[in-house]
N, C-alpha and C positions, 0 to 999 in steps of 0.2 A: 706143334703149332698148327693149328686149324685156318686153311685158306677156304676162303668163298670160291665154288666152284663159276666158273664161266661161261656164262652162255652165248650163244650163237644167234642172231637174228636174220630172217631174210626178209625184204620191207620191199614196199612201192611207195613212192610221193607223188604226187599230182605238181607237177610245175606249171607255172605262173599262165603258159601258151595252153595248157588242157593236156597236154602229152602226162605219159606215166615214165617213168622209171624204177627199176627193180635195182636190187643191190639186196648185199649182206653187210653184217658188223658185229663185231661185238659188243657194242658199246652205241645203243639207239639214239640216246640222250644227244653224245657228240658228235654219231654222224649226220644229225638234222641240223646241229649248228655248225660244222662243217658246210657242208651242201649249202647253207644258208647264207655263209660268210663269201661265197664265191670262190672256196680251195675244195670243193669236193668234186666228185666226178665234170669230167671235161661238158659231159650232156647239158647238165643241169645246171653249169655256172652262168648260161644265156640266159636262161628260162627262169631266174629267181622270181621271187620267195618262190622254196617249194613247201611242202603239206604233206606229212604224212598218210597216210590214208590205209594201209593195209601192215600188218605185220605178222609173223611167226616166232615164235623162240624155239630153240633146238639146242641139245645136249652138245654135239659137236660141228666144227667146222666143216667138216666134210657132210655134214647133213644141208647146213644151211648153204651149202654153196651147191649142192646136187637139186634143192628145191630152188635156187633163183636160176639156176638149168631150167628145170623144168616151167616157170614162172615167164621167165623171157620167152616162151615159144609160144604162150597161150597167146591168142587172138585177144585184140582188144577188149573184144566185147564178154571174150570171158573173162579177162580182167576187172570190168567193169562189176560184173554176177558177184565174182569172188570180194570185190569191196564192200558191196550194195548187202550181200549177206553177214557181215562181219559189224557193219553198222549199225548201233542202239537207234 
């Protein structure tokens, strides 16, 4: 039997006050409607609707959770560079 391999996401949204938040998933789709529903992260259940705005895919979970390491620590404003470049 052939399983679809699983991928890793590490993502930011923009919630509703201008703040960002960083997170992983596996599954991008539900955790925006998660977050949205007001059952995902404790941050962001104040600050609804949020908005995606930045994402990554990665082979494993230990990838995508060592880049939202890394992602939490950048300054806002590098946050901001890393959106602004990623947007059509």
């Amino acid at each position: 039997m052939l399983s679809e391999s699983v991928k890793y996401y590490t993502y930011i949204v923009r919630c509703s006050d201008g703040t960002l938040y960083t997170g992983y998933t596996n599954d991008l789709d539900n955790r925006m409607k998660v977050h949205n529903s007001g059952r995902g992260a404790k941050y962001t259940r104040s600050r609804l609707p949020v908005e995606l705005v930045y994402h990554e895919e990665f082979a494993t979970k230990e990838e995508a959770m060592s880049r939202e390491w890394h992602l939490k620590r950048l300054s806002r404003e590098s946050k901001e560079k890393l959106i602004s470049a990623t947007e059509c």
